[in-house]
TORTORDO-487988 format. One record per atom (N, C-alpha, C): residue in three letters; atom name; z, y, x; residue number from 1. Coordinates in nm, 4 decimals, always signed. Layout:
<pts>
<pt r="ala" a="CA" w="Z" v="Y" u="X" k="NUM"/>
...
</pts>
This chain:
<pts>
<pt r="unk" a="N" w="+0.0000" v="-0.1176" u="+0.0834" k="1"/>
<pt r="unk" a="CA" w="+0.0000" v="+0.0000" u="+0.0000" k="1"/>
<pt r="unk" a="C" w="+0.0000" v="+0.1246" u="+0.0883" k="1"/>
<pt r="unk" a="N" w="-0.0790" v="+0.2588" u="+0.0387" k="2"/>
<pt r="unk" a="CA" w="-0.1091" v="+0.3457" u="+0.1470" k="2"/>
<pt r="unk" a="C" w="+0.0793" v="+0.4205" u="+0.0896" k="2"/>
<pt r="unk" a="N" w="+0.1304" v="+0.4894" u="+0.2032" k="3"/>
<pt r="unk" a="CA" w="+0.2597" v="+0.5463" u="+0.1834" k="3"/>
<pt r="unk" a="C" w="+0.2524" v="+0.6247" u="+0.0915" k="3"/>
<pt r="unk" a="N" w="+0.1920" v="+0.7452" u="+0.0205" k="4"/>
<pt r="unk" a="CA" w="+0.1947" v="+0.8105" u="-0.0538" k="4"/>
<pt r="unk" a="C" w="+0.1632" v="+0.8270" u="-0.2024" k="4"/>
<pt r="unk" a="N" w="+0.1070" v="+0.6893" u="-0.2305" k="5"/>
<pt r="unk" a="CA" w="+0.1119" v="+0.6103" u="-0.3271" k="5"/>
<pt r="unk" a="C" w="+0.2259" v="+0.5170" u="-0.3483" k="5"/>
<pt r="unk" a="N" w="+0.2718" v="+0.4731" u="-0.2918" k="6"/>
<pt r="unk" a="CA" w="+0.3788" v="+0.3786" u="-0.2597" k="6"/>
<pt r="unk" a="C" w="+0.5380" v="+0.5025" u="-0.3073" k="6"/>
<pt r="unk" a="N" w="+0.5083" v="+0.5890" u="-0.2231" k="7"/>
<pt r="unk" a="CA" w="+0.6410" v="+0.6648" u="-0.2339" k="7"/>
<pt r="unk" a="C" w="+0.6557" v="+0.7395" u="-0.3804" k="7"/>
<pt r="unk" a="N" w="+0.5157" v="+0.8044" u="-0.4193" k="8"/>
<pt r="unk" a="CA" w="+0.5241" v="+0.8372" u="-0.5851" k="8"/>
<pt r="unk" a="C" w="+0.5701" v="+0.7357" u="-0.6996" k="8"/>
<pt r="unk" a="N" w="+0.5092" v="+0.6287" u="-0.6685" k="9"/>
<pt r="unk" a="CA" w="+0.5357" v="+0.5035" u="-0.7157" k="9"/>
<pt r="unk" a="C" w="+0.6384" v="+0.4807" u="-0.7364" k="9"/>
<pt r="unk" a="N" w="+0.7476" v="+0.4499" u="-0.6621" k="10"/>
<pt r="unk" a="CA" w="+0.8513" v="+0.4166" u="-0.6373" k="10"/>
<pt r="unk" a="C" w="+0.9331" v="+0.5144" u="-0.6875" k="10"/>
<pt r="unk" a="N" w="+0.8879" v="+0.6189" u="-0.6748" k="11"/>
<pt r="unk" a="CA" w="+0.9843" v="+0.7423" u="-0.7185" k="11"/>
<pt r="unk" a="C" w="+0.9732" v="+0.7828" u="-0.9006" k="11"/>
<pt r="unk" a="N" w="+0.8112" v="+0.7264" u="-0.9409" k="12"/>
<pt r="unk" a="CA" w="+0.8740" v="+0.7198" u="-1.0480" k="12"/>
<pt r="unk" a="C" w="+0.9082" v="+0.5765" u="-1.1351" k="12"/>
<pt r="unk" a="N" w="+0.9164" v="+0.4938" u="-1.0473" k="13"/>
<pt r="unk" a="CA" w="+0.9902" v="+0.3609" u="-1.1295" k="13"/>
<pt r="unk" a="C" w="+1.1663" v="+0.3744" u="-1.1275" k="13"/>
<pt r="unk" a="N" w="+1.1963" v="+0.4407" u="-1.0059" k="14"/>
<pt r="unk" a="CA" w="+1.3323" v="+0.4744" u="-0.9962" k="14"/>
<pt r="unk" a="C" w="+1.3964" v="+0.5519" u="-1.0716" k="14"/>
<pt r="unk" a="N" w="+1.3242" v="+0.6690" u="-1.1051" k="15"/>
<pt r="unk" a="CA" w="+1.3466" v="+0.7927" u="-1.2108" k="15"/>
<pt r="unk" a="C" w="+1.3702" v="+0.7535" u="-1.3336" k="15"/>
<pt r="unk" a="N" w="+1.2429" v="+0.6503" u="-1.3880" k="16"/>
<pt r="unk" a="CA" w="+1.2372" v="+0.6027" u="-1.5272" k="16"/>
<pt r="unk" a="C" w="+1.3579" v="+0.4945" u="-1.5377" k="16"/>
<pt r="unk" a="N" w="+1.3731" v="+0.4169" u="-1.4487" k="17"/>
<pt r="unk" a="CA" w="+1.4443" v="+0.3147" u="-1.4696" k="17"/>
<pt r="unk" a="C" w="+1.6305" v="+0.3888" u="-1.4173" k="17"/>
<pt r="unk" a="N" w="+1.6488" v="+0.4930" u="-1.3633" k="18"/>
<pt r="unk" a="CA" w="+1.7859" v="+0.5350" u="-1.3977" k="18"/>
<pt r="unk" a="C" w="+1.7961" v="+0.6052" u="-1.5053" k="18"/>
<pt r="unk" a="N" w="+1.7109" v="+0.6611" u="-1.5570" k="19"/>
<pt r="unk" a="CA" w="+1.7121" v="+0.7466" u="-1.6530" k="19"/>
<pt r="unk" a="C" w="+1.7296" v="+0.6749" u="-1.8221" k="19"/>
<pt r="unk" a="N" w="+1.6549" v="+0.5438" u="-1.8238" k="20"/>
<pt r="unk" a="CA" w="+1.6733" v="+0.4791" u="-1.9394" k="20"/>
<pt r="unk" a="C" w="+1.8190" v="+0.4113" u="-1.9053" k="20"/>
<pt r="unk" a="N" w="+1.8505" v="+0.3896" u="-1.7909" k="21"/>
<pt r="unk" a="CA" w="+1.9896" v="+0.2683" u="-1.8074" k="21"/>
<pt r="unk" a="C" w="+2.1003" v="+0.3958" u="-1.8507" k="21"/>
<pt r="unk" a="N" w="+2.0582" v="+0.5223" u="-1.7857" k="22"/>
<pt r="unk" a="CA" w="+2.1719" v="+0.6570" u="-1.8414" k="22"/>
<pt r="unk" a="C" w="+2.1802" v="+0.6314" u="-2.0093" k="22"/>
<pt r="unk" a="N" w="+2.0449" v="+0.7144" u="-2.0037" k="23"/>
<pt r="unk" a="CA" w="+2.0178" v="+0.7177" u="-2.1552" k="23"/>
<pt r="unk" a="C" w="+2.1113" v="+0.5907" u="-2.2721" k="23"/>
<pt r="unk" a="N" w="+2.0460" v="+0.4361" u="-2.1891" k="24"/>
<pt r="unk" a="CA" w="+2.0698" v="+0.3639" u="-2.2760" k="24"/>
<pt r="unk" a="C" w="+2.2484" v="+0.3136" u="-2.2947" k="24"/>
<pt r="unk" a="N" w="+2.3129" v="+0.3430" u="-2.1796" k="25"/>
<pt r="unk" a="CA" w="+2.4904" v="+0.3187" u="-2.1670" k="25"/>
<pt r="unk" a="C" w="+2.5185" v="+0.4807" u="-2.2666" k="25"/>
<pt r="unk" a="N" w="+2.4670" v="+0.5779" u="-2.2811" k="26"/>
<pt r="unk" a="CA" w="+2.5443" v="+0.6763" u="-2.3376" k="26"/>
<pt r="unk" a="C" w="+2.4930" v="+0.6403" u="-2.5039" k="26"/>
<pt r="unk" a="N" w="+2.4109" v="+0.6077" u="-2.5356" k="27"/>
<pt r="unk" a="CA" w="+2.3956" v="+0.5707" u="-2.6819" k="27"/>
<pt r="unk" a="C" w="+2.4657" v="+0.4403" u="-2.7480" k="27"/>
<pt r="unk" a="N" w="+2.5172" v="+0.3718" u="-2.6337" k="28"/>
<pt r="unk" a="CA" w="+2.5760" v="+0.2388" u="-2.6340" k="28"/>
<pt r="unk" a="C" w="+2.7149" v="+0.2781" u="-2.6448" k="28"/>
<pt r="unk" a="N" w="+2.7517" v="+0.3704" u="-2.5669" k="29"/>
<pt r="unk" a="CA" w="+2.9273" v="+0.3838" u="-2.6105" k="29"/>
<pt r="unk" a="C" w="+2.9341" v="+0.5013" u="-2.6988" k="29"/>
<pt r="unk" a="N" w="+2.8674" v="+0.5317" u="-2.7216" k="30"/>
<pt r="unk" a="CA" w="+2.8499" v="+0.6474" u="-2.8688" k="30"/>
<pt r="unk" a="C" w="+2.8254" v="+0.5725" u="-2.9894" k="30"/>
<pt r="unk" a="N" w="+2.8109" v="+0.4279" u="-2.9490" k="31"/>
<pt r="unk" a="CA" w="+2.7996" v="+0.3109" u="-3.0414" k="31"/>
<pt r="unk" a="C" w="+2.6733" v="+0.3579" u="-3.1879" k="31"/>
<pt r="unk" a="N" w="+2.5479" v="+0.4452" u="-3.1249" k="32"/>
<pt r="unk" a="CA" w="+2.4407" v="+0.5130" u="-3.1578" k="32"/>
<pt r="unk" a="C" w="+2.3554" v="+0.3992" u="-3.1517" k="32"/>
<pt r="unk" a="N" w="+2.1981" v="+0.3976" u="-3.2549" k="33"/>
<pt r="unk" a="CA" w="+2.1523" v="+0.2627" u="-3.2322" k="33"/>
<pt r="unk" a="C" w="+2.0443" v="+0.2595" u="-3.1073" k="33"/>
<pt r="unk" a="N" w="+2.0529" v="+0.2105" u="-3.0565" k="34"/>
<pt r="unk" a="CA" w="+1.9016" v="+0.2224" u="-2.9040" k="34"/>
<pt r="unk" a="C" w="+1.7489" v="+0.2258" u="-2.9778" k="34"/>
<pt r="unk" a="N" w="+1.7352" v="+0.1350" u="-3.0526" k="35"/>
<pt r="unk" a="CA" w="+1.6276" v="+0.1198" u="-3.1477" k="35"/>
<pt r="unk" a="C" w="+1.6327" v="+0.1106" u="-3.2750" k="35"/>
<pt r="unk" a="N" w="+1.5424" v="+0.1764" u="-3.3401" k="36"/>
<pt r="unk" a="CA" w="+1.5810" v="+0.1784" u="-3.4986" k="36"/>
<pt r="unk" a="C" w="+1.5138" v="+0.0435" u="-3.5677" k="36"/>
<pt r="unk" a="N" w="+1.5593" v="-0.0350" u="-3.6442" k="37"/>
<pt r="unk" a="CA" w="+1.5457" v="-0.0969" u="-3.7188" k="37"/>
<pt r="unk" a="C" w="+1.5840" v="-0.2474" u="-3.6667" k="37"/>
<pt r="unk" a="N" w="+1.6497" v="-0.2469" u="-3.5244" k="38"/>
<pt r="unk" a="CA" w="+1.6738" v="-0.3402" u="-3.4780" k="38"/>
<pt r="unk" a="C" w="+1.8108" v="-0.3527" u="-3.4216" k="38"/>
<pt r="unk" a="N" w="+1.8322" v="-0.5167" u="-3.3949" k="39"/>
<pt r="unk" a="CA" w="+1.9945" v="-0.5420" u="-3.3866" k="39"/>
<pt r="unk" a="C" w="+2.0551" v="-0.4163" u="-3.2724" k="39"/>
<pt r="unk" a="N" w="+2.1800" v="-0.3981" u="-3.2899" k="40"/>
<pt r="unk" a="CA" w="+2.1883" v="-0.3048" u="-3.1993" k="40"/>
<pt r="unk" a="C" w="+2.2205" v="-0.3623" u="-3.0212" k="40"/>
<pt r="unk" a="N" w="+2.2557" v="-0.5354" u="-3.0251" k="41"/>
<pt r="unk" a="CA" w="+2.3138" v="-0.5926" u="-2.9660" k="41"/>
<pt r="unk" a="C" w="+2.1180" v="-0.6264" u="-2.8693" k="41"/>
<pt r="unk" a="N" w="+2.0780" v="-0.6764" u="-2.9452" k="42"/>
<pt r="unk" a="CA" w="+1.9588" v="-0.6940" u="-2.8798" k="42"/>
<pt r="unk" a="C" w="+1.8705" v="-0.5719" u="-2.8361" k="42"/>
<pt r="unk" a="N" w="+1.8926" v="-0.4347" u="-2.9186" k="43"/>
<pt r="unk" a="CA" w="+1.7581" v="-0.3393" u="-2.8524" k="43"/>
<pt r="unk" a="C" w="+1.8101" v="-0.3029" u="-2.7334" k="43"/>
<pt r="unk" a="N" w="+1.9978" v="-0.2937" u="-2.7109" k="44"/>
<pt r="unk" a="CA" w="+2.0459" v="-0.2226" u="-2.5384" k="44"/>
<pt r="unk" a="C" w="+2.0525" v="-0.3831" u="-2.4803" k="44"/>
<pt r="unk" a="N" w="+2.0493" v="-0.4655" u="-2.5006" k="45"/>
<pt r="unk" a="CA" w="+2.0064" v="-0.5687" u="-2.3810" k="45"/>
<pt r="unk" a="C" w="+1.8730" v="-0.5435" u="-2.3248" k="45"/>
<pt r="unk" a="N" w="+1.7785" v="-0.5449" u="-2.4281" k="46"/>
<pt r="unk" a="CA" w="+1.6307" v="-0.5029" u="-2.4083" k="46"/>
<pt r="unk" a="C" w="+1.5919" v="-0.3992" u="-2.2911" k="46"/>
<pt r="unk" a="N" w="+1.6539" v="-0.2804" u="-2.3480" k="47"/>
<pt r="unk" a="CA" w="+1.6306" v="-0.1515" u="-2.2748" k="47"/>
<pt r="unk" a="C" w="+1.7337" v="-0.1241" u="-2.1428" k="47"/>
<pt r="unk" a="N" w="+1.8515" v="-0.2193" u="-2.1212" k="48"/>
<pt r="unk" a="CA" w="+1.9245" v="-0.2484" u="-2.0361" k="48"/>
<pt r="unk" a="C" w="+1.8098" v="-0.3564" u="-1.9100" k="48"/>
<pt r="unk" a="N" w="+1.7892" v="-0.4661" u="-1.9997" k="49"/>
<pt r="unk" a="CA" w="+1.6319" v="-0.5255" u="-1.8640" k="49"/>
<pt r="unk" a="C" w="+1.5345" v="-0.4632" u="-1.8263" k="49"/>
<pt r="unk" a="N" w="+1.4706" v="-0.3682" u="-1.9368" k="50"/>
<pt r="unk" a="CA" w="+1.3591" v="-0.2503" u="-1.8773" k="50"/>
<pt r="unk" a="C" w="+1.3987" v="-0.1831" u="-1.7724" k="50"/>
<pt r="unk" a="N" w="+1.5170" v="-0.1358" u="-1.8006" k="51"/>
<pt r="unk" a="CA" w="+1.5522" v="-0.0548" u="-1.6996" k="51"/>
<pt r="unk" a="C" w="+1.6211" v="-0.1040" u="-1.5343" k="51"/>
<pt r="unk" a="N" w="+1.6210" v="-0.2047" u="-1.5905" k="52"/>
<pt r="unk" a="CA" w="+1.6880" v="-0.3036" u="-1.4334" k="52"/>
<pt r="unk" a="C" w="+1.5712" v="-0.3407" u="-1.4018" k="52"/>
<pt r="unk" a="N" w="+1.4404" v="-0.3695" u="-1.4029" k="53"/>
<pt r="unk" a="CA" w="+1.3022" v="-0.3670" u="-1.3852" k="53"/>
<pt r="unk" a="C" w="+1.2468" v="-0.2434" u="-1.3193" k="53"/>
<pt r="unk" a="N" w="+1.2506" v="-0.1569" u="-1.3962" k="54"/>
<pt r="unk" a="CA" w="+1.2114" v="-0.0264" u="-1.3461" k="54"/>
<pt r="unk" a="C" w="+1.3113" v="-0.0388" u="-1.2225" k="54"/>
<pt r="unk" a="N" w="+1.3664" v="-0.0063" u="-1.2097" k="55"/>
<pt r="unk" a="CA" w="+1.4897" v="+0.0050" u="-1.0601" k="55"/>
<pt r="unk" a="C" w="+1.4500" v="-0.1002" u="-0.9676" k="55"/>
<pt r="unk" a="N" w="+1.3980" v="-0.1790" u="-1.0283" k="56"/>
<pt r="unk" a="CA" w="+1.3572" v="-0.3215" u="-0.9159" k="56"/>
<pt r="unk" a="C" w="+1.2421" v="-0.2992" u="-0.8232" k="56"/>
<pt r="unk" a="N" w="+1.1531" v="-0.2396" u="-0.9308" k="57"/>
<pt r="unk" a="CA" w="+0.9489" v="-0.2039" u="-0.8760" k="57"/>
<pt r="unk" a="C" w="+1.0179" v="-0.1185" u="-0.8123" k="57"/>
<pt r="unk" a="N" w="+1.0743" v="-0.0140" u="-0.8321" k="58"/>
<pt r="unk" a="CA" w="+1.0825" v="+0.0775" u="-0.7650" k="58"/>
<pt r="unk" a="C" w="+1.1154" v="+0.0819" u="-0.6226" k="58"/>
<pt r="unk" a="N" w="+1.2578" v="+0.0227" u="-0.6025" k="59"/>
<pt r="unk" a="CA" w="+1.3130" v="-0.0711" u="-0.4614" k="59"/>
<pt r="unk" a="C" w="+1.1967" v="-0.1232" u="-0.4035" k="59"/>
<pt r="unk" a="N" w="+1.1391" v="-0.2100" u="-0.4633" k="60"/>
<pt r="unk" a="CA" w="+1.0169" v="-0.2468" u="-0.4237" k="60"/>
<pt r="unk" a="C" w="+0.9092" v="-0.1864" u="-0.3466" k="60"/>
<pt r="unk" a="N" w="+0.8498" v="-0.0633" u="-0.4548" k="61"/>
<pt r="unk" a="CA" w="+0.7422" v="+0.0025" u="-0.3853" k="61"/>
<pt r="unk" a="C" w="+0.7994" v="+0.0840" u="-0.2555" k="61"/>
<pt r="unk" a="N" w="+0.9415" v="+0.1647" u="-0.2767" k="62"/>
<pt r="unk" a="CA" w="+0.9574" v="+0.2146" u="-0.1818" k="62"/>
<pt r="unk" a="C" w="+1.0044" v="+0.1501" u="-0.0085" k="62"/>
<pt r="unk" a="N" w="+1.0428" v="+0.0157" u="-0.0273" k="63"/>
<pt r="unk" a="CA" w="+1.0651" v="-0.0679" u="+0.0973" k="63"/>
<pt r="unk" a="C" w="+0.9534" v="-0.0875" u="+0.1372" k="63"/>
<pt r="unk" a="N" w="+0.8440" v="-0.1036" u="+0.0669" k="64"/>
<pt r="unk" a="CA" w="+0.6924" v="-0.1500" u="+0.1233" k="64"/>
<pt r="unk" a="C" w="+0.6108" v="-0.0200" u="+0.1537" k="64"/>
<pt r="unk" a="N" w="+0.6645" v="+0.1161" u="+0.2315" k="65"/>
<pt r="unk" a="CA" w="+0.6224" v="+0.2030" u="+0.2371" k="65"/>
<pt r="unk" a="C" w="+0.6107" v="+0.1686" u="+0.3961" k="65"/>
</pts>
């Protein structure tokens, strides 16, 4: 991967993926629903793995810089 692709990359899988696990723990102890029309137990597991994903590519792209 050329570095400057790699480093945007990375920077925004890291961004997105702290930003939803924020997002998704403050709607979770505000006991608010993560997704509408769905269990509340399953949409912050859901959006709890997206976001541990996102944080992962991200680690990812940026070690392979």
């Amino acid at each position: 991967m050329e570095r400057g692709p790699a480093i945007f990359t990375g920077m925004v899988f890291a961004l997105f993926g702290g930003a939803l696990l924020v997002w998704t723990a403050v709607r979770v102890r505000r006991r608010e629903p993560v997704a509408a029309g769905v269990r509340p137990v399953a949409s912050a597991a859901l959006a709890g793995l997206a976001a541990v994903a996102a944080l992962i590519l991200g680690t990812w792209c940026l070690t392979h810089v």
